[in-house]
Structure formats: structure tokens, C-alpha cells
C-alpha positions, 0 to 999 in steps of 0.5 A: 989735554990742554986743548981739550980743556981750552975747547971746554972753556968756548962751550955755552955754559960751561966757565973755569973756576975764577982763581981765588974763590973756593969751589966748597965754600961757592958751593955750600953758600950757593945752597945756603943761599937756597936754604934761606931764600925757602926760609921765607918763600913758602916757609915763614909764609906758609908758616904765617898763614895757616895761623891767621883765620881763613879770611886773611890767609892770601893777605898774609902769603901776599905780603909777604911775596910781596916783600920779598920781591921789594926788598930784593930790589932795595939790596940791589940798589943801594942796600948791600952798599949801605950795609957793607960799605965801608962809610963809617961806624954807624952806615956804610956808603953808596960805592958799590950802588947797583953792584957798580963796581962787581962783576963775576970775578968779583971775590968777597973772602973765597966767594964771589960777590955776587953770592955774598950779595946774595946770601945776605939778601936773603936775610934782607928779606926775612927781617922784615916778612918776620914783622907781619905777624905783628900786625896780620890781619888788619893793616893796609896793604900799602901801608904794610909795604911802605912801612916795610920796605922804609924800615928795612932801609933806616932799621935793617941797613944800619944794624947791619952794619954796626954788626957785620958790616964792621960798624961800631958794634963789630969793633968792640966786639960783639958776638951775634954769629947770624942774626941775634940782633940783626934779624930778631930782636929788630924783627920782634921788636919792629912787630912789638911797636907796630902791634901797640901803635895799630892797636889790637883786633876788633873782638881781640880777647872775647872773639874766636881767633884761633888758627884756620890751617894747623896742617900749612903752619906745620908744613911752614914750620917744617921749611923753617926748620931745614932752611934755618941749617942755611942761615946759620950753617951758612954764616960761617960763610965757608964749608967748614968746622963752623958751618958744621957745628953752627948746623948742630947747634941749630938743630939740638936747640930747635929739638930742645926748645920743641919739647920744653914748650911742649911740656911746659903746655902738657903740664899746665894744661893737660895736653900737648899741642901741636901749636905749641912744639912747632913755636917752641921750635922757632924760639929754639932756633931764634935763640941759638941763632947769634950764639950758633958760631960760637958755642958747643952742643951742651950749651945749646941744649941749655939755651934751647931748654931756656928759650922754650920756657922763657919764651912760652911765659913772656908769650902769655905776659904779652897777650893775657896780662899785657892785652897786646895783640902781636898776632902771631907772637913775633916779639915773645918768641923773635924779639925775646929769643933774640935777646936771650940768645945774644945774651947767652952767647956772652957766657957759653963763649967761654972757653972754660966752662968744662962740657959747656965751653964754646969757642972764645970772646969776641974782639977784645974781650977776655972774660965772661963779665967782659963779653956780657957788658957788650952783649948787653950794649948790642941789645939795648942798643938795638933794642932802643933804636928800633923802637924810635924808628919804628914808632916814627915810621908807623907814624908817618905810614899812618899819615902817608896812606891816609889811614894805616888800618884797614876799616872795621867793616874791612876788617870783618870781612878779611883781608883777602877780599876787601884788599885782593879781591881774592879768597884763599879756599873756594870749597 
């Protein structure tokens, strides 16, 4: 038996199991990884595109790719270090550069690294594809990537790492399970500041700009869905209680802000649209999402239930009274889910709250008021950073391109041709 196994471990291709990693928890990250990477590519691009008119849908799914590919470069060179490294309570360090000092062998907890590095390059990549839909279909194509990919080092890594990566925000215990504040209310936020400074699109509020592939943003919203079982599921970073109820949480939110929305829509405006249940669904998973680790199925009903009507009346505050452009509802329904959410998560952490108890305060903390005190430092916190960055960032983008908007003649004509010289249907 012995030489047999020894025979085995010659065979190309085949590698007994390193000693410390968890053949379950490799197995469920390795999926989750899968789960999340298909998040974005095609889930948040199909997503996308089919909302913007059929002039822009290659601009939309290319940009995206395109930041996928950036940002997966960005994690391998110096992102991972700088949100994970030790540093200090505001960044990480430049160590593990590279993966410097990783190989296969390498453990993060029960996985190898080299997993851990990938899970979380998946969220890397995400954060900033969220942000296209704040300023689709009239922003420079180099703009959009240098803008992106900036952010993602001075926005993304950092926030990363107060939250995660044991920076000042995990020391006093703030609960953002995966991704709250990370992902949402950075992305939202992002969009939000993008959208206002680029201003809105010509003939935003009188001319037709209604979504030209309700089918693709369906079948994206579908991709979302499954895939968001990897992101917060897989956050628990094992094969475990956490990961299964992180994935029941998502879902019973996801189903609750779906129909909320819907019936808000039904009620106001006499029918339901499909428009309406698949972005109610997005905001019930991007509220649950910094709550899913910590709180109870009754809770997340509540939460769901919340997210679909808060982030339906915030999404018309913004566009019919506020007049801002963020195109495709990135910060109503990204940066307000987030908030809300990472708020929630203060209260339905408790303990002792009956049917609607979780799973207990973060750090220190020993109460309902006490938790809500750092929830709320964690937002504003996050809320406040992003914005000056952002506002920074844009400017600079804006002198660096030469222009941060494409022109007005380009933009009647879409982005497919006048920045790809590619259309997205040929019928």
C-alpha cells in the first residue's frame, strides 16, 4: 500500500495533500472562488449591459473585462501585500510583493495561500466593475481605466485593510462579514462622486434612455445571484455553520428585497416590472452582505424586506429629485445597501433578540448601543474617505486624459464605435 501511494505521488499531476491545509475548506474556497470571479465575468457585465442602450453594450462588457484583467495584476504586484500585510493600522506593506514570499505550501488558516490570495482577488475585481454603472455610456475608455485601477490602489487596499486585513477598524471591532463597507459603500459611493463630477448624460430627463436587453440584464441578475452564495458563503473562509447559514441569509434576503421592490412598484404604478424584482434582488443581497456571517434567518427577512423599500425611494430621491445621473443606480442600491446593512448588522447581532437573535458583537463591544457606535464609525469613516479620494482621483483623470469625457458628438454616436470600433449587434 505504502509503495503504491509513494508511486502515486511521482504520477504528473497528481500531489498529496500539504499537511495543515483542510482538504473541505481548499475545496469550498476553491468553488467560492469560481463563484465570485463569475460574479463579474459575465454576471455584473451581462448585468450591465443589457441596461445601457445598444449603442454602449460592448463599452460596458469591455470595461469591465478589462478591469478585471487590470485589477488581477494590481492584487498580484503589490495589492494582496498592501491589504493583508501587517504595515499598520491604516495600510499593509510591500513583503509578500509578488507573492514573494508564497509558494504552494504556503497556509493562510487551513487554505493554501495561494487560494486565499485568490478568493480575495476576486472581491479586488468586483469593486471597482461596480463603479461603471455610475458613469456608463459617456466616459473615456482610458480614463475609465486609470481611474479604476488608481482607485482600487488608494480606495480599495486601504479599506481593505482597516476591515480585514487587521487595520484599525477590525481592532475596535467593526462587523462587515463580506463586504458592507469594503465593497458597497466604496463602490456606491465611488459611482456616486464619478456620476456628479462627469455630470449627467446629454438629454438625461427628456430623452429615451430605457434598457435595450431586459433578457442579458435578467440572465446577469440570475449569475448574480448564485455567485453571491461564493461571496458571502465563502467569507466564512471554511466549509462550515458560517458558510452554510452566510449562504441562507443571502438567499432569504435576496428572495425579500425581490418582492418588496416589486410590490412597492406593483402598488405605485399598477404593474410589476421585471426591472424592478432583479434590482430589488441586488439590493437584498448588498444589504445582507456585511450582516451575512453574523445574523439569523428572521433577521434576514427584516433586512431584505428593508433593503427593497429603502433602496427603491432613495433610488427616485436620486434621479427624479436630485437630477443625478448615477446610470445605472450603483450608489441607491450598492452604497445605500451597504450602509444599511452594515448598520443593521449592529442591532441583529445581538444575542437577545428572541426569533431575531445572531450571532454576538464584534471585538469588544457588549451591547446593541455599543456595536451601533462602531457600525457607524466604519460607514462614515468610509463614507468620508472614498468621497475625497474619489473627487481627487477624477480630477486628476480628468487632466491626465486630456478630457474625462468622451465628446458630445461621440457620445450620440455610442461608445461601441466611436471608442471600439465595434457594434454589439449586427442585425
Amino acid at each position: 500500500m505504502r509503495n503504491w501511494l509513494i508511486g502515486l505521488a511521482f504520477m504528473p499531476g497528481f500531489a498529496l495533500a500539504e499537511a495543515g491545509a483542510d482538504s473541505g475548506d481548499t475545496a469550498w474556497i476553491l468553488t467560492a472562488t469560481a463563484l465570485v470571479l463569475f460574479m463579474t465575468l459575465p454576471g455584473l457585465s451581462f448585468f450591465y449591459g443589457g441596461l445601457v442602450r445598444s449603442k454602449n453594450v460592448l463599452s460596458v462588457l469591455m470595461q469591465c473585462f478589462a478591469i478585471a484583467c487590470g485589477a488581477s495584476l494590481i492584487w498580484l504586484i503589490a495589492g494582496y501585500s498592501l491589504a493583508f500585510g501587517e504595515g499598520n493600522a491604516f495600510i499593509g506593506d510591500f513583503s509578500n510583493m509578488f507573492l514573494a514570499n508564497t509558494d504552494k505550501s504556503s497556509l493562510s488558516g487551513t487554505l493554501p495561500e495561494p487560494l486565499f490570495f485568490m478568493f480575495q482577488m476576486t472581491f479586488a475585481i468586483i469593486t471597482p466593475a461596480l463603479m461603471v454603472g455610475g458613469f456608463a455610456e459617456r466616459m473615456k475608455f482610458s480614463s475609465v481605466l486609470v481611474f479604476s485601477l488608481a482607485w482600487l490602489v488608494l480606495v480599495y487596499l486601504p479599506v481593505c485593510h482597516w476591515v480585514w486585513g487587521g487595520g484599525w477598524l477590525a481592532q475596535i471591532g467593526l462587523l462587515d462579514f463580506a463586504g458592507g463597507t469594503v465593497v458597497h459603500i466604496t463602490a456606491g459611493v465611488g459611482a456616486l462622486v464619478a456620476a456628479m463630477y462627469i455630470k449627467n448624460r446629454h438629454g438625461y430627463g427628456s430623452a429615451s434612455m430605457i434598457p435595450h436587453n431586459l433578457t442579458m440584464t435578467v440572465g446577469g441578475a440570475g449569475m448574480l445571484w448564485v455567485g453571491w452564495f461564493g461571496f458571502n458563503g465563502g467569507s466564512a473562509v471554511a466549509a462550515n455553520g458560517d458558510a452554510a447559514m452566510a449562504m441562507l441569509v443571502t438567499h432569504v434576503s435576496a428572495a425579500a428585497g425581490s418582492l418588496a421592490w416589486m410590490t412597492i412598484e406593483w402598488v405605485k404604478y399598477g404593474k410589476p416590472s421585471v426591472l424592478g424584482i432583479v434590482t430589488g434582488m441586488v439590493a437584498g443581497l448588498g444589504t445582507i452582505t456585511p450582516a451575512s456571517g453574523y445574523v439569523g434567518p428572521a433577521a434576514a427577512l427584516v433586512i431584505g424586506l428593508t433593503a427593497g423599500c429603502v433602496c427603491f425611494y432613495f433610488t427616485n430621491l436620486i434621479k427624479q429629485k436630485w437630477k443625478i445621473d448615477d446610470s445605472l443606480d450603483v450608489f441607491p442600491v450598492h452604497g445605500i445597501g451597504g450602509i444599511l446593512g452594515t448598520f443593521l448588522a449592529g442591532i441583529f447581532c445581538s444575542p437577545d433578540l428572541g426569533i431575531f437573535s445572531g450571532y454576538g458583537f464584534g471585538g469588544d463591544n457588549t451591547s446593541i448601543g455599543e456595536q451601533l457606535g462602531v457600525q457607524m464609525v466604519g460607514i462614515f469613516a468610509t463614507f468620508v474617505y472614498t468621497a475625497v479620494v474619489s473627487l481627487v482621483l477624477l480630477k486628476l483623470v480628468d487632466m491626465l486624459t486630456k478630457g474625462i469625457r468622451v465628446t458630445a458628438e461621440q457620445e450620440q454616436q455610442g461608445l461601441d464605435i466611436s471608442s471600439h470600433e465595434e457594434r454589439g449587434y449586427n442585425l
